[in-house]
C-alpha positions in Angstrom: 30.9 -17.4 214.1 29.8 -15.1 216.1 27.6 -16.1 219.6 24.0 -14.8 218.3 22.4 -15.5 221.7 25.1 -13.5 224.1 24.6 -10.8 221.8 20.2 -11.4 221.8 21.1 -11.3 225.8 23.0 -8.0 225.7 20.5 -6.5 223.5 17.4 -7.3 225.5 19.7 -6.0 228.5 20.0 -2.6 226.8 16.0 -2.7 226.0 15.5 -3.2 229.5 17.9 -0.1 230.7 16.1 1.7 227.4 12.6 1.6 228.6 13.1 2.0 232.2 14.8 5.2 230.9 11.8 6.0 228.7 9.5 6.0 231.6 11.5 7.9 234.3 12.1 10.6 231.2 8.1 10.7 230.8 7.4 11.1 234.3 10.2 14.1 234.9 8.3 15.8 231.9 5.2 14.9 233.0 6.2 16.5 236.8 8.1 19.1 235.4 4.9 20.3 233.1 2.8 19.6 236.3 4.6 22.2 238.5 4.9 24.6 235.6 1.0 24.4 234.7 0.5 25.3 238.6 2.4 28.1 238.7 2.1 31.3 237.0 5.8 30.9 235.7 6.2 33.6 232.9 9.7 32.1 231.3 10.4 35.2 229.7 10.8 37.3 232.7 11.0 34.7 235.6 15.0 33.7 236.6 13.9 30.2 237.0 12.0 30.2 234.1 14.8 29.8 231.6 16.2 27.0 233.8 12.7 25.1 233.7 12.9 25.3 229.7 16.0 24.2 229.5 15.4 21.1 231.7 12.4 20.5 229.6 14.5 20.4 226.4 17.3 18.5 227.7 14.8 15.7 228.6 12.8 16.1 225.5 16.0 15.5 223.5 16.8 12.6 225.5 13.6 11.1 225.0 13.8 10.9 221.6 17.4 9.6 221.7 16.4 7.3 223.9 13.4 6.0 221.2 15.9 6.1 218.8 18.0 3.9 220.7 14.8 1.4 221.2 13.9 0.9 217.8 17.7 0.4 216.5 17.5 -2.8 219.6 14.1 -3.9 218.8 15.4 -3.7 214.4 18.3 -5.9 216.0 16.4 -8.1 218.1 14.3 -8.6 215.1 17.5 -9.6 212.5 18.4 -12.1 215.3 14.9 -13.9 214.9 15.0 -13.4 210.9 18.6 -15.2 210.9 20.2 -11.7 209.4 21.8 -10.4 212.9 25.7 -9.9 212.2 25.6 -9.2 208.5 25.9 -6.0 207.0 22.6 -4.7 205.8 23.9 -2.9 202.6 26.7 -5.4 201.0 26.0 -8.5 203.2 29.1 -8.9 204.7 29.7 -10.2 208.6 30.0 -7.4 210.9 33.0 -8.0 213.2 32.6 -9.1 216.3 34.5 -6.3 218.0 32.0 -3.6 216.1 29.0 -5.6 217.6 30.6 -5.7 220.7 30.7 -1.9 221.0 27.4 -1.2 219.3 25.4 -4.6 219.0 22.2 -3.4 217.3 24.6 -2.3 214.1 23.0 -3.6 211.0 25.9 -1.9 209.2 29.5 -3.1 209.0 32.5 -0.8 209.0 32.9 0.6 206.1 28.9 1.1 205.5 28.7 2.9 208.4 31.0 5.3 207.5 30.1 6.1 204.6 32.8 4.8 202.8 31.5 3.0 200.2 
């Protein structure tokens, strides 16, 4: 039997490191976009400019990662309270303990989540 509320206290851990990631990704854009709006920075033909769209991808893509990452704990966090947390959301079976303890908002076990059945 696996201990539902060290894993509910794990999981709202990682929520916590989620959002605060969430918000310091915001406000980079947000400053980056800032500087970028005050500037006449043509991207195209400015050195700098390539760098300032990359940097604005890169956290664009980790944004949505990171929101990704959120709703998988908060789907988790939400089996817990339905009584479903540990079991395998395809065939029902109890996801080992090991597998939660590397990725704890799982819903899948092993074999679901490779695709091998």
């Amino acid at each position: 039997m696996i201990d539902v509320e060290r894993f509910q206290r794990l999981l709202e851990e990682e929520r916590d490191r989620k959002l605060e990631l969430l918000k310091a990704l915001r406000s980079d854009i947000s400053s980056v976009n800032l500087a970028r709006q005050d500037s006449n920075v043509d991207d195209e033909h400015d050195p700098e400019g390539s760098t300032i769209a990359f940097e604005l991808s890169q956290a664009s893509a980790l944004l949505d990662q990171s929101r990704g990452g959120l709703e998988q704990i908060n789907a988790a966090l939400q089996r817990i309270a339905a009584g479903s947390y540990g079991r395998c959301e395809i065939c029902s079976v109890a996801i080992p303990e090991g597998r939660l303890e590397a990725r704890p908002w799982t819903p899948f076990c092993v074999d679901h989540a490779s695709g091998k059945s």
